[in-house]
LONUKE-689581 format. One record per residue: residue in three letters; z, x, y of N, C-alpha, C in turn. Coordinates in steps of 0.05 Angstrom, whole numbers, plus 5000, padded with zeros to 4 digits. Each point is the difference from the previous one (the first is absolute). Example, Ala and Ser with C-alpha at 12.3 -4.5 7.8 and 13.67 -1.06 7.14 Angstrom:
<atoms>
ALA515652644886500049825024500050185024
SER498649935021500150165024501449855022
</atoms>
This chain:
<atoms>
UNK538753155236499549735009502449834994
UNK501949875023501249894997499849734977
UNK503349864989498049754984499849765013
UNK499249804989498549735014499250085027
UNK497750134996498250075027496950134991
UNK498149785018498150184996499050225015
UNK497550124990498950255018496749924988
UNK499350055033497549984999498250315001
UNK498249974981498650264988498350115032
UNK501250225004497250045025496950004987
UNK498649875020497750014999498150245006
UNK498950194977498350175017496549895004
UNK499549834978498149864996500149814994
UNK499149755021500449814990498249824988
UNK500749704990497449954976498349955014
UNK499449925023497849935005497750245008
UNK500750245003500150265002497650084982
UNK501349894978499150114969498049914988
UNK499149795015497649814986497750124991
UNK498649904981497450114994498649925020
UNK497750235005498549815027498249794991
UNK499449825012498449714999497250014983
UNK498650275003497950024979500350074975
UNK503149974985500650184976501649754999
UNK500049715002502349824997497549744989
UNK501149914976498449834994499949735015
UNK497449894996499649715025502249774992
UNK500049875021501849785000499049795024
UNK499449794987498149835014497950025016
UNK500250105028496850115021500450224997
UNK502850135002500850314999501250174984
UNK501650135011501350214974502649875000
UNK502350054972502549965004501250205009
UNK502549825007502050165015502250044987
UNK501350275000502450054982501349855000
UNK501649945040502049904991501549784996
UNK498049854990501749794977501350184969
UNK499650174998501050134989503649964999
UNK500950025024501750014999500949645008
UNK498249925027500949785009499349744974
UNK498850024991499049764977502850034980
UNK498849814966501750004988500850264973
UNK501150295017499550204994502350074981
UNK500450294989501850134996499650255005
UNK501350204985500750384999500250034969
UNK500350245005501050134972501550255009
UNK502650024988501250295011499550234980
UNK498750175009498550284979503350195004
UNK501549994977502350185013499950274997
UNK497950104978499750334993498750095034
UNK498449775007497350225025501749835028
UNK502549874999500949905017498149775026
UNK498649844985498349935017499149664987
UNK500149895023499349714992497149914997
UNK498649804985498250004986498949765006
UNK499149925021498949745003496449964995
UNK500749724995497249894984500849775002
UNK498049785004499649735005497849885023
UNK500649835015498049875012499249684994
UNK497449944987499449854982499549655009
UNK499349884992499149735002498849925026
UNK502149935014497849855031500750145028
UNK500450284992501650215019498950264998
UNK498650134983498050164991499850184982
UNK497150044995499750164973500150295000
UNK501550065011500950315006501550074974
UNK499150144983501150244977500550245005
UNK500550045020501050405008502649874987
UNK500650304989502850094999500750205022
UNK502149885015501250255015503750004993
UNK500250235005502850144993502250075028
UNK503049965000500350135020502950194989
UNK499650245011501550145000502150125016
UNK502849884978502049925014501150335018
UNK500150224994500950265002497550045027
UNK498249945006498250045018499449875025
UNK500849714990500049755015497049975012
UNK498150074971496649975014499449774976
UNK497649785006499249874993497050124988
UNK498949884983496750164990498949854975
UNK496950005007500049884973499450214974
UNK500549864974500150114978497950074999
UNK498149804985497349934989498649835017
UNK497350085004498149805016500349724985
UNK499149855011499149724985497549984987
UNK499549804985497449854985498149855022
UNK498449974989497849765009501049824985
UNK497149705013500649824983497849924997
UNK499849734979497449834987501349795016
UNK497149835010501949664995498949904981
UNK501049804985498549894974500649675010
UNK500649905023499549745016501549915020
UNK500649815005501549885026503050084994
UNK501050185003502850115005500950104975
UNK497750184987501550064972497450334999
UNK502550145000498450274999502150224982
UNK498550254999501450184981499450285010
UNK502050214996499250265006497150114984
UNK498450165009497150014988500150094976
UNK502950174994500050014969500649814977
UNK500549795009501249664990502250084995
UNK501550135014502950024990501150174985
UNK498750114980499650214982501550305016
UNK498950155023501850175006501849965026
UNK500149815008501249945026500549684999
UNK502549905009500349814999499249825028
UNK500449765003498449765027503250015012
UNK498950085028502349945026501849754990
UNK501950025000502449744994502749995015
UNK500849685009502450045007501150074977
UNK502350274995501149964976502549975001
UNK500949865012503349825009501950254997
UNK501550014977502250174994498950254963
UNK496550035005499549974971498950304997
UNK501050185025499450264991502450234995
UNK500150144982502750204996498350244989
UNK501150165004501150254988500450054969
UNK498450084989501550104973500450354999
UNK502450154998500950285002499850134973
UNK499549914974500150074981496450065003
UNK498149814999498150115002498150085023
UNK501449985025500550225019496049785020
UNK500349744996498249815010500449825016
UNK499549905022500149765011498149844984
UNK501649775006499249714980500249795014
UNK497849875004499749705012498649804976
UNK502549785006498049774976498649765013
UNK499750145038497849825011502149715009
UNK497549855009502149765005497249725011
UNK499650005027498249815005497250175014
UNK499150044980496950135010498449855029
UNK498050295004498449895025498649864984
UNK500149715024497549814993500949744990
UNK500649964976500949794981503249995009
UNK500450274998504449954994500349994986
UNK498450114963500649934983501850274984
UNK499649994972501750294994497050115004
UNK501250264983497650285002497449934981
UNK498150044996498449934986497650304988
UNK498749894975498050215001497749975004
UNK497850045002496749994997499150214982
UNK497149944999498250154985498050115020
UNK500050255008498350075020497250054989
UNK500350024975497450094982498149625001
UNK501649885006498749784990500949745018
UNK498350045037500449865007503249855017
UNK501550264990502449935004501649804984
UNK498849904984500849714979503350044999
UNK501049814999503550004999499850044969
UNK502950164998501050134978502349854979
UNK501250115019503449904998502250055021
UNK501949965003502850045012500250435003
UNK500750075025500650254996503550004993
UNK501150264988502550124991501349985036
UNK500950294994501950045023498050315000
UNK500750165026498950255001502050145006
UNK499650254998501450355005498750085015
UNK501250175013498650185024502050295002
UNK496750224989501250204997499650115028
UNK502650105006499250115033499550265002
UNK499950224977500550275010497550175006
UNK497649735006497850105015500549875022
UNK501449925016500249785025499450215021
UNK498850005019500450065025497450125007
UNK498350104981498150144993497049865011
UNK499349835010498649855018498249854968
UNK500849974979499349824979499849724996
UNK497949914994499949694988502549894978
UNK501949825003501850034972497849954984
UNK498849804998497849994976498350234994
UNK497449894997497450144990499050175020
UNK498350194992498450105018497649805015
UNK500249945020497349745008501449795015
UNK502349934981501049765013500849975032
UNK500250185006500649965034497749855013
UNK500349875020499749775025497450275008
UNK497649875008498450184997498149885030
UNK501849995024498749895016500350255029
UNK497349965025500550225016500150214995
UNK501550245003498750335003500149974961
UNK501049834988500850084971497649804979
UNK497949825017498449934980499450194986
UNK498649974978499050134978502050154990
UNK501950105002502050175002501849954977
UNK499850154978502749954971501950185007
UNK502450085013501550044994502050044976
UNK501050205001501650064969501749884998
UNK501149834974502249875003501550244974
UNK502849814996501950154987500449854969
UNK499049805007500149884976503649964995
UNK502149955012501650014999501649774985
UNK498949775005500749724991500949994966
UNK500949864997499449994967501249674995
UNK497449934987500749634997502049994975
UNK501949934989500049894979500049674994
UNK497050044983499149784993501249824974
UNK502049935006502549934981497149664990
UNK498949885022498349804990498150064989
UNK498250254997498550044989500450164969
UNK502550104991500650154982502649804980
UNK500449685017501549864976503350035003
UNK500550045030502750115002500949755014
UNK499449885011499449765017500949834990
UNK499949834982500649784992503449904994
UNK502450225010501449905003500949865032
UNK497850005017501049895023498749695004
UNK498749974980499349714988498249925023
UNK501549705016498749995024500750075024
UNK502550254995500650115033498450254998
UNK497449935024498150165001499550065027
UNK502549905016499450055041502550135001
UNK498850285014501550095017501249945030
UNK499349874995500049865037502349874997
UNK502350025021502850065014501550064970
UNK498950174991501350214975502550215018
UNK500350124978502850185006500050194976
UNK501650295010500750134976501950264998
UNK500850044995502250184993500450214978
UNK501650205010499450354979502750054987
UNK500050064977501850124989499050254972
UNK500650165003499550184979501649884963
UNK498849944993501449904974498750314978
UNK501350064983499550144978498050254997
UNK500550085030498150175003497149905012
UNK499949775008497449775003500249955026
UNK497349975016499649885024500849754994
UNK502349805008499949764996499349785024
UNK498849835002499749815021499449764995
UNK502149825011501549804994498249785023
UNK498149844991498349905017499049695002
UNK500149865025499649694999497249925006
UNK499649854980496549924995500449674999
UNK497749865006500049695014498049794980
UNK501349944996498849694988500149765010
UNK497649865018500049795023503350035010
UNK500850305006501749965014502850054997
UNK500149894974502850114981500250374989
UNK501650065014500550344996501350004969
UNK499550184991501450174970499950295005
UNK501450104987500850295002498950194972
UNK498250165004499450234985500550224998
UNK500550104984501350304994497050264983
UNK498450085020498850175003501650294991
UNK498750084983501250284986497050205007
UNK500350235009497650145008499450234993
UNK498050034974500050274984497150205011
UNK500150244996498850195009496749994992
UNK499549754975498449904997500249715000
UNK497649825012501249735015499349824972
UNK498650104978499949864976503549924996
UNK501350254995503349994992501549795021
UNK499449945020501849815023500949824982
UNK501949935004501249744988501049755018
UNK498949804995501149785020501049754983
UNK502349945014501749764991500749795022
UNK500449694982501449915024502850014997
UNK501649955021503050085000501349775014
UNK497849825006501649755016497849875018
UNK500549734994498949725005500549905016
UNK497349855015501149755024501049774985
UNK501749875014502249844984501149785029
UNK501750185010501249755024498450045027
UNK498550204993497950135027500750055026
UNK497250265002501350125028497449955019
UNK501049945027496950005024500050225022
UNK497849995006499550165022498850244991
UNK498750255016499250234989501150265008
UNK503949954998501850225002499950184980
UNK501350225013499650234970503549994987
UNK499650224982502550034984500750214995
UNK502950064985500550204999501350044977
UNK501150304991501149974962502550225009
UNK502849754989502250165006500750134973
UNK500850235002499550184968502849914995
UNK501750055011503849904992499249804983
UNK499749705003499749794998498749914979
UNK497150135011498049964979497649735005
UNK499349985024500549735018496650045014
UNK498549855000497849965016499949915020
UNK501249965025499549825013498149995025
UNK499649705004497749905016501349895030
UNK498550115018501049835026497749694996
UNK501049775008499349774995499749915022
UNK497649795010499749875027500949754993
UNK501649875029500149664988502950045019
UNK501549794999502349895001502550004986
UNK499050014976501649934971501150184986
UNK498750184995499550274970499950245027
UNK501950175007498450205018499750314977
UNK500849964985498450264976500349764969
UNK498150174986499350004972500150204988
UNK501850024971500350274981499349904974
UNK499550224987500150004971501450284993
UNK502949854975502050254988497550134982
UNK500150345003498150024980502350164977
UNK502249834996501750074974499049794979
UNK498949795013498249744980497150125005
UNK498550174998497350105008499449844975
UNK497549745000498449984984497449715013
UNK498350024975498449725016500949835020
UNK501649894978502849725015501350035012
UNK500550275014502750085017499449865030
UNK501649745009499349845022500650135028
UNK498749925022500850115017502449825005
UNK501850075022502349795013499450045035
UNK501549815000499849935038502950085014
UNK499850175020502449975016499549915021
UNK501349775002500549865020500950055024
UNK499249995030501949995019503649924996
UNK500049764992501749954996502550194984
UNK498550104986502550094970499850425016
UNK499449955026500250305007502249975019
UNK501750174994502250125033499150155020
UNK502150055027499150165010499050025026
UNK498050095005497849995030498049844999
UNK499349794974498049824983499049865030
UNK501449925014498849825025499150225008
UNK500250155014498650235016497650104996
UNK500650064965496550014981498549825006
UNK501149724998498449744998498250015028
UNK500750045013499849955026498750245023
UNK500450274984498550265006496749915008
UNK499350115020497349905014497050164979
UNK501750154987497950224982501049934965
UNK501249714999500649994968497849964989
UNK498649755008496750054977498650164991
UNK501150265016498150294999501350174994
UNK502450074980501750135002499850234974
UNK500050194993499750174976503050154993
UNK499450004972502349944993499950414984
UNK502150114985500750244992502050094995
UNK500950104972502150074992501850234994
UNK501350045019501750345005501750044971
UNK499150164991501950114975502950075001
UNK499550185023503450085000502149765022
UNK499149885017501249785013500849714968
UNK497950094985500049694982499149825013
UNK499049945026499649745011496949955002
UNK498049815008497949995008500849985037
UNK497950155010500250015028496549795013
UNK500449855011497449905019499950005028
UNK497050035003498650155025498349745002
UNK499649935028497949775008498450125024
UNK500550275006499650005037501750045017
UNK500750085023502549965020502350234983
UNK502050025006502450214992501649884983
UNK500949674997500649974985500149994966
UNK502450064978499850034974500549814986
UNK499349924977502449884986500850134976
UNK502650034986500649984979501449894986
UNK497550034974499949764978501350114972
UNK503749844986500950074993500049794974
UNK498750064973500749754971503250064998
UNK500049734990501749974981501650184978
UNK502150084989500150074967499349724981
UNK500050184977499549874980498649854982
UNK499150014982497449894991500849854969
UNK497849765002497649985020500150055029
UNK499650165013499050025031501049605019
UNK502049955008500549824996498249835040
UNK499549864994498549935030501149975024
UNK503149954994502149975026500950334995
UNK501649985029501250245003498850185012
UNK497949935015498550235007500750135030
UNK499950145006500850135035498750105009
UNK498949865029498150195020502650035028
UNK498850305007501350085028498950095018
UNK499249905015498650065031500650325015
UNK498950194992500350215012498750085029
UNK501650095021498950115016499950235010
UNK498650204998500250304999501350075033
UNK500750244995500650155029498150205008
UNK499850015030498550135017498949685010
UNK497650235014497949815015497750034998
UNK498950204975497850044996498649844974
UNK499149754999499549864980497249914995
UNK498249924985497449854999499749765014
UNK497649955005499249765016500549754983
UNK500949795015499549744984498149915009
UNK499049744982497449914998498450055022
UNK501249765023499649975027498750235009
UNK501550245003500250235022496550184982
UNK500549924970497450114989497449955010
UNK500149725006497949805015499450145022
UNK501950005020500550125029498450274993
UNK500450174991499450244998497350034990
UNK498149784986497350114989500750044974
UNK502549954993500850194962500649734989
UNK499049785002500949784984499650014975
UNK501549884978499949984969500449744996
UNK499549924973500149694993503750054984
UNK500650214996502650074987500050274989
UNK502350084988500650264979498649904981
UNK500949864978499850014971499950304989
UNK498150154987500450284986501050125023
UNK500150075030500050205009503050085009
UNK501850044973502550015006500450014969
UNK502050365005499850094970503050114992
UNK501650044985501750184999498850244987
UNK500550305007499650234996502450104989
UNK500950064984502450174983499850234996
UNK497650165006501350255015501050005020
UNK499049895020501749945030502749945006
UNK500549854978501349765001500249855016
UNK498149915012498449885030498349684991
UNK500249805015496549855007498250165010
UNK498149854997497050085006499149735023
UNK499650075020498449715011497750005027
UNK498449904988496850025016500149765009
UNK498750075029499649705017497350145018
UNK499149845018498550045021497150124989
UNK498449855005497850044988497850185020
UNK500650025022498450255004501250275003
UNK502349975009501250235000501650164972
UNK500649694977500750154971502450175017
UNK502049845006502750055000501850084975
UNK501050124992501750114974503650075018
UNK501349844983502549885005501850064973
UNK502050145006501850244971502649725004
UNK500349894979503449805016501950164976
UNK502350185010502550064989500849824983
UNK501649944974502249735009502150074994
UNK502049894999502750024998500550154973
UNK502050115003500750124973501949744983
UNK499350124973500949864986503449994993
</atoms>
């Protein structure tokens, strides 16, 4: 594959293909939900790099309560789902829970940029984002008792190496039990695994950032450790947590590593440049178009800073002014050094810091890339046109380092999968 160019994955199955059928899909207002907001809502992926295959999960709030996991596999170019979905309870006017309260399956969610990969313990991991119903984070119940609220749910795992197997991820029972399948328990896999960091006392370093919602997060292997570097919301103000992930979820360790301070808006995702050492946030507004925190100062107090339009070189007007910047996801290529962003359409950017630290707020460089050929993804517009509209990327745009490739999903019925080369370093 040539570089700065993409390739689009043939399709042998495509998502809409793959759906669970309508009597195995839990309700959503008069009817059943529909996958794909899955992709078109405020979604992400996860790149599985041992089984080569992307890992989507989301949905959530006012777009639907669809919990299938489906997978697509890149070597095959077929779409499918993993695990059936859950039912649900309502417990009142727009506030409901999977029938297990959360416990083995987590509630449909936009989860912005908030699901990854961990390769060390060989799980997909979502820490959720704006649930069906409320929009709120994840939550638990008491199914034994009325459903009564609990507390705040963790983040979940998802073991896949029962996937494909026509299984409930949860419980045995929990499946949508309507048409040829009333009465009908189905076996689940029990695959999920909550950790209940709120219920076991692990919690209390995220104080009052307790919303995942337009969260963000990012992977690095530290010390042999799943590490994931993750943005949690307090009326709004993001801080950065450093999630450590042990083989027992008692052992997880969580810290903060950096504070809202000059603040960031909007519900862009982020990315973690390992060179550097650098979190950074794509930012909505005028003013600030990313937010970082050095994590060479990792601690409570470590502030975030603002980069300014202004204090950037470069192609900065062209960013500014890009028809897909509000929506734009952001990702960081190891061997280029640079962060590369994807909004839709063929065009790139890359996003180049500064030396020197403190991580200094001027100096920063974006460059407007435009790949060669003529085979590129749809922009917004043409998504619309086509039936495949999305509200944006956010997660669905990944770097893969085995590949040494992007990852990028668009089109929500058809679950388009898009490989972008980039330049050598």
């Amino acid at each position: 594959m040539p570089e700065n160019s993409w390739y689009k994955v043939p399709l042998n199955t495509a998502f809409n293909t793959s759906w669970v059928e309508p009597e195995l899909r839990p309700p959503y207002l008069a009817g059943k939900a529909s996958p794909d907001a899955l992709i078109r809502a405020w979604g992400g992926f996860a790149y599985d790099a041992r089984r080569k295959k992307i890992i989507l999960c989301g949905g959530g709030h006012a777009n639907t309560s669809d919990n299938t996991i489906y997978e697509f596999d890149l070597d095959l170019g077929e779409w499918s789902f993993a695990y059936l979905p859950s039912d649900y309870v309502t417990l009142g006017t727009g506030l409901y829970t999977p029938i297990c309260g959360g416990f083995r399956q987590p509630c449909s969610s936009h989860v912005y940029d908030n699901n990854i990969y961990l390769p060390i313990l060989n799980k997909f991991c979502t820490f959720g984002g704006a649930q069906h119903g409320d929009g709120g984070e994840l939550k638990l119940y008491d199914p034994d008792n009325g459903y009564a609220y609990l507390r705040r749910a963790g983040a979940y795992l998802l073991d896949l190496s029962q996937a494909g197997q026509n299984l409930v991820a949860g419980g045995t029972g929990d499946n949508p039990k309507t048409g040829a399948y009333a009465g009908v328990d189905l076996p689940g896999a029990n695959a999920w695994q909550l950790r209940d960091w709120y219920g076991i006392g692990q919690a209390s370093v995220f104080g009052s950032s307790v919303q995942s919602r337009m969260g963000c997060t990012a992977y690095r292997e530290e010390g042999g450790f799943d590490v994931v570097y993750v943005v949690k919301l307090s009326s709004g103000a993001k801080s950065l947590f450093r999630v450590e992930f042990h083989e027992d979820p008692a052992d997880d360790v969580i810290t903060k590593v950096g504070r809202a301070w000059n603040g960031a808006n909007g519900e862009l995702p982020g990315g973690l440049d390992y060179q550097r050492n650098l979190f950074v946030m794509c930012n909505s507004g005028t003013s600030a178009a990313f937010v970082f925190w050095d994590l060479d100062y990792a601690s409570p107090t470590n502030n975030d800073n603002r980069v300014l339009y202004s204090n950037i070189t470069g192609d900065i007007t062209d960013y500014l002014n890009d028809v897909h910047n509000d929506k734009m996801a952001i990702d960081y290529d190891q061997q280029l050094g640079k962060f590369v962003l994807w909004g839709n359409g063929g065009t790139l950017y890359y996003l180049t810091p500064p030396p020197g630290k403190p991580t200094p707020t001027t100096g920063w460089y974006i460059e407007k890339v435009e790949p060669a050929g003529l085979s590129v993804p749809l922009t917004a517009s043409e998504l619309s046109a086509d039936g495949g509209s999305g509200v944006g990327i956010f997660g669905k745009w990944e770097y893969a380092p085995d590949l040494n490739c992007f990852i990028g999903l668009q089109h929500s019925q058809n679950g388009d999968v898009w490989i972008y080369k980039p330049l050598a370093a």
